[in-house]
N, C-alpha and C positions, 0 to 999 in steps of 0.2 A: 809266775813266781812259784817260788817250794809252797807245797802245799803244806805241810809238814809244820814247815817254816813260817807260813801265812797263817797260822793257828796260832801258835804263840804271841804273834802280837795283838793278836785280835783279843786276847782276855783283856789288856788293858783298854781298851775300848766298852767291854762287855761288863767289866767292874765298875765304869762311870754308868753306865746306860741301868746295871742293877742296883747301883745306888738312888738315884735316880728315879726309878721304877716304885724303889720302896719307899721314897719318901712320898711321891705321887699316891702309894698304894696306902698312907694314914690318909689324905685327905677324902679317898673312895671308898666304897664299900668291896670290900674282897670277894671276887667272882668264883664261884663254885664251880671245876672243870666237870666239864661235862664228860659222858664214859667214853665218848668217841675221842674226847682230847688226849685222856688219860690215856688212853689205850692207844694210841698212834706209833706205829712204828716208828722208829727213828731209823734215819738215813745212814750212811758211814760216814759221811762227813761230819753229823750230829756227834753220832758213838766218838770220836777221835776230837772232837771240842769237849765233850763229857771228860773224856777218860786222854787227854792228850800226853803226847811221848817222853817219859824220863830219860833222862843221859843213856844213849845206849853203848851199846860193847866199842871198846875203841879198832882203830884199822888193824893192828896187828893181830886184836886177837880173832879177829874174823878172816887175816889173811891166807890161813892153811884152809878152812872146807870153802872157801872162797874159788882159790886155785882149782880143787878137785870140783866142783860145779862150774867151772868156768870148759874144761875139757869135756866135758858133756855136749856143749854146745855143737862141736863139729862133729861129733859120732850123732847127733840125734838129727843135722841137716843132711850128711852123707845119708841115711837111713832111710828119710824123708822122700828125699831122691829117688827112692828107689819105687815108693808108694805113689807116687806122684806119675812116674812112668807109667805105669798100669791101671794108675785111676782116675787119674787127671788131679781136676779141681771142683769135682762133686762131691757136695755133701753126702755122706755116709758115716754116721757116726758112729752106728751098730759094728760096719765092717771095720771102721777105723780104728776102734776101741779094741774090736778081737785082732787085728795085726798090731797093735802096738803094745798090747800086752804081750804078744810074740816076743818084742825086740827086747825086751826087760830080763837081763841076765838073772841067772838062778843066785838066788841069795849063796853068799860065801861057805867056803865048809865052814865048820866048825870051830878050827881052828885059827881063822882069822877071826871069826867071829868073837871068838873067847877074847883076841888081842884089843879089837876094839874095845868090848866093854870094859878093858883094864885101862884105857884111855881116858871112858866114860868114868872109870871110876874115880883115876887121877884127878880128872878136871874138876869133879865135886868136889875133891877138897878145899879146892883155891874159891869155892865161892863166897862171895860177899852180900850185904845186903842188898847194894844196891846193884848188883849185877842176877840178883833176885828178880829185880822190880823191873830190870829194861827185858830179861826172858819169860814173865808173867805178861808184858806188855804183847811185847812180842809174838807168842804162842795164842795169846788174845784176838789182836788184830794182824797177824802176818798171812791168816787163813783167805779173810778174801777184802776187810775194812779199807786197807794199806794200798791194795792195785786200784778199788774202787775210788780213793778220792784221789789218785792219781791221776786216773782216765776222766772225773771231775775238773781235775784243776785242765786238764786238754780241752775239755769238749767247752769251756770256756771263750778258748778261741778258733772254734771251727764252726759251720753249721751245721741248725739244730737237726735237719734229719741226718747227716752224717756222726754229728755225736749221738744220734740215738741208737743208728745202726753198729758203733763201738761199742755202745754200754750191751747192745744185746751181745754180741761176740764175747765181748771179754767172760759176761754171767756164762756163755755157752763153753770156753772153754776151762773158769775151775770146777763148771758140776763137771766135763767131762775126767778130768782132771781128778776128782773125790771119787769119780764113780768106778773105773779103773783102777786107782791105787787100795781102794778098796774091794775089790773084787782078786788082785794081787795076792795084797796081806792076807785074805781069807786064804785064799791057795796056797799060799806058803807058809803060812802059821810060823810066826817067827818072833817069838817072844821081845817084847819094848825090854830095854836096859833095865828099867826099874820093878821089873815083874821079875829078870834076872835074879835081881839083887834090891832085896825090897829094901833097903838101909838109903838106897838112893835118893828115894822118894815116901819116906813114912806115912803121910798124909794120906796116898793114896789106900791104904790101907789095905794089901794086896795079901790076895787069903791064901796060908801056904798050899803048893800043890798048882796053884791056876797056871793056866799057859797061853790068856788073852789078857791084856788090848797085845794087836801085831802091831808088828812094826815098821815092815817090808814090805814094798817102800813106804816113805813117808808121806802123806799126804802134806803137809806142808810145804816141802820140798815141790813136788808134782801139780799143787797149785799155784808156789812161787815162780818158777820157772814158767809154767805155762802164760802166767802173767809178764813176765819177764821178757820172754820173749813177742810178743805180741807189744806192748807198750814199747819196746824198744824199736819198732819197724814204723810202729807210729810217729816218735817222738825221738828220733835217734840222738837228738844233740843230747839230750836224758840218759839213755843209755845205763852209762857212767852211773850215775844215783840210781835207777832201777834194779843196776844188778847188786850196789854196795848195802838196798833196802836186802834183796835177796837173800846175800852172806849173814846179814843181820837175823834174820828171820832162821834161818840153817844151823846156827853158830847157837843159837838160842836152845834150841832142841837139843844138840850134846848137852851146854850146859847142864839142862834139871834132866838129862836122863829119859829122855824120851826115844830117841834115836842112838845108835852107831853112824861112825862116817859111810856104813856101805848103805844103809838104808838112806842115807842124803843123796847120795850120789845116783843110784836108782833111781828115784823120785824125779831128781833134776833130771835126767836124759829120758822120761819119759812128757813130765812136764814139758822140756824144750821139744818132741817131737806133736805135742799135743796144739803148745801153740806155732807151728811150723803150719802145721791144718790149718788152724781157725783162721791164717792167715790167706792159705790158699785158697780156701773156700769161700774167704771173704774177699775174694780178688786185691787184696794188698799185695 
């Protein structure tokens, strides 16, 4: 079942059981959490019944950086190919990390770049409130919450060492994933859209003169993808909804101005070559 999908219904179960609770809890004395309760991390699947998904962006408006992430996909297997001849299916993640930051085309001149953010800036104007709340949501959990209770709702129906041996993969490939597209943007220094043109995003309060947070490539991007592709080799009949979570999470980032389409596109073709590895390495 959609995991996504299986959260929603589940509040109304969760509304009887807290009502319920609370009437139980006049007839009790109310238990004092202890520091280790209070302090407990929560799960992604906890964080995403907390904080679960508003109406998000519709198919069209995710269908143009949808396309341009979807072309990524065969330039980052073609690529793959090539690394895979020379090194097989050993883990190397030091050497892996320095050749696929290789394959990461050099951010655009200037002048494309300019064209993007006039994009970026077009599209701020169309925003809404609630198209606010599905790219906070988004930008929130498209980072790593969203592939985690994905590979949740899988390891469901596989066994337990094999879904454990996933969950360690999938964590292994978005640090690789952060770790690289940040190593990138540091190299490239490439100004986020809203450091651009601080009107974009006021809040952030962006002091004039600065030339960081970068932006090239996106980390979001390069962890969506990497996820993207790895759950998709898992769980192919999914696919389809993995990659439509993807666009969602992509499409989100133009929105509030965090990204240009070239820094998405970057992102995904290293992402897709990132989990092309976790896959080989993981004998999938």
């Amino acid at each position: 079942m959609n995991a996504l999908r299986r959260i929603k219904w589940q509040y109304a179960i969760i509304a009887l059981i807290a009502v319920a609770a609370a009437a139980f809890g006049l007839l009790r004395p109310q238990l004092v959490p202890t520091a280790s309760s209070a302090n407990q991390k929560l799960s992604a699947t906890d964080r995403i019944k907390k904080n679960p998904p508003p109406t998000l962006f519709s198919d069209t408006d995710i269908a143009s950086i949808g396309k341009l992430a979807a072309a990524q996909s065969a330039k980052a297997d073609t690529l793959f190919a090539q690394w895979k001849r020379t090194h097989g299916t050993t883990r190397d993640d030091k050497a892996f990390a320095a050749w696929a930051a290789r394959q990461i085309p050099a951010p655009p001149a200037a002048k494309q770049r300019t064209a993007e953010l006039h994009e970026v800036q077009a599209l701020a104007k169309t925003r809404t409130a609630a198209g606010k709340k599905a790219a906070t949501w988004l930008e929130l959990n498209g980072k790593k919450d969203i592939w985690k209770l994905y590979l949740h709702d899988r390891r469901e129906l596989v066994p337990a060492l094999q879904g454990a041996a996933e969950k360690a993969q999938l964590k292994a490939a978005l640090k690789l994933a952060k770790t690289v597209s940040d190593q990138l943007a540091a190299r490239d220094r490439q100004p986020a859209p809203f450091v651009l043109d601080s009107t974009l995003r006021p809040e952030k309060h962006i002091k004039p003169g600065a030339k960081g947070p970068y932006s090239y490539p996106s980390r979001h991007a390069a962890r969506s993808a990497a996820a993207v592709t790895f759950l998709s080799a898992l769980s192919p009949h999914r696919a389809d909804e993995y990659r439509w979570m993807r666009d969602q999470v992509l499409y989100s980032r133009l929105y509030m101005a965090g990204h240009v389409s070239s820094d998405l596109t970057a992102g995904t073709l290293l992402g897709d070559l990132i989990g092309d590895y976790e896959l080989a390495v993981g004998g999938h």
